[in-house]
N, C-alpha and C positions, 0 to 999 in steps of 0.2 A: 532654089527658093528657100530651101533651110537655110543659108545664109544670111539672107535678109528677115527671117525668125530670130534667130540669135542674135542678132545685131540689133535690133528692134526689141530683142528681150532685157538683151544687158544696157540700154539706154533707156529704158524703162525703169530697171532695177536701179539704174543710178538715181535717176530723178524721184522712184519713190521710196530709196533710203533718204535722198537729200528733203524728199517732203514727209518723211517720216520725223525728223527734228526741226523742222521747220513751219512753225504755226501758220504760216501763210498758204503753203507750198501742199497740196490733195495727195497722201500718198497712196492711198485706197486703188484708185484708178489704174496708176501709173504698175501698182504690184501684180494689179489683175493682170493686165494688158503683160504683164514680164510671166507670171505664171502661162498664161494662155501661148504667147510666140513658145515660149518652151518647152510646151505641150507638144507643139506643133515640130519644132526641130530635131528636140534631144532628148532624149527618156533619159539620159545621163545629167545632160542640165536641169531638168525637169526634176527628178530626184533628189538633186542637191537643194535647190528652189525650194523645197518643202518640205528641206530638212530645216530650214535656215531661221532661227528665231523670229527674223523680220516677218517671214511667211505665216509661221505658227501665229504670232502677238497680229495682225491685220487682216488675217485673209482666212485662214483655215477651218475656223465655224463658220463661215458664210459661205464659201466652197462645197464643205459638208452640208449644206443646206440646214444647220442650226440653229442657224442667225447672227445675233449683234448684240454684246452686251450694250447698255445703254451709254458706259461712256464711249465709245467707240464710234456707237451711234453721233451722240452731241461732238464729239471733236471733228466727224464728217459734216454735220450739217453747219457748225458754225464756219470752219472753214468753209466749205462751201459758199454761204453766205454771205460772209466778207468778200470773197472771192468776187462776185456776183455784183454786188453793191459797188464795186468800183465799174466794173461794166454800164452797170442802171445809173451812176452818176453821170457816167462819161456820153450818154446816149440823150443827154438832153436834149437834143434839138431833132432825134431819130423816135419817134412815138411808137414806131410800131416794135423796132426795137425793145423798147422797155417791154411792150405787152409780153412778145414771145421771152424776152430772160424772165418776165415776175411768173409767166405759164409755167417755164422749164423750172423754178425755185418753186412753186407751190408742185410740180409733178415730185420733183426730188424730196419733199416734206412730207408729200403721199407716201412714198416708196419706204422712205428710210421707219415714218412713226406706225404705220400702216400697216406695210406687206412682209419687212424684215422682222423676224421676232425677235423679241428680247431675250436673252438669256441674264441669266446671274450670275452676277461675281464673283471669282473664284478667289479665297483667301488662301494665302498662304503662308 
């Protein structure tokens, strides 16, 4: 089963480096989901993971349970958003459809403005 952690982590870590420069692409998700199999795997993996810039700049105050700075926050939810909205477009002739993606966009609005706290920016 560690096998399929690690495999499932580094295709994860792909797609959320690849959604890390790419405004379309959520890479929030996709880091968590590579942190957590690697939790699971390899304490060896897993420490690399959390050495790794990508880790620290997306995931590592929210992990800590410190929160989100606010831009972080806004580049989540409007990707998300966008994301979404081609979904809610695509779904016009499925009504119930739209209800449960506009529910799952105002739960995720709740989550992110809500329950995540905000930290401040750190100058440098």
């Amino acid at each position: 089963m560690k096998i399929v952690y690690v495999v499932l982590g580094c295709i994860s870590l792909g797609i959320g480096a690849i959604g890390a420069v790419l405004p379309l692409l959520p890479a929030f998700p996709f880091l968590l989901l590579a942190a957590w199999c690697f939790a699971k795997s390899s304490k060896r993996l897993h420490d690399w993971f959390v050495g790794t810039k990508l880790y620290k700049k997306n995931l590592e105050s929210y992990v800590k349970g410190r929160g989100m700075t606010m831009r972080t926050k806004i580049r989540i939810i409007v990707v998300v958003t966008l994301t979404m909205s081609v979904g809610f477009l695509m779904m016009s002739s499925v009504p119930v459809g739209r209800i449960v993606l506009a529910c799952v966009w105002v739960f995720h609005l709740y989550y992110f403005l809500g329950r995540v706290r905000t930290l401040e920016e750190e100058t440098e």
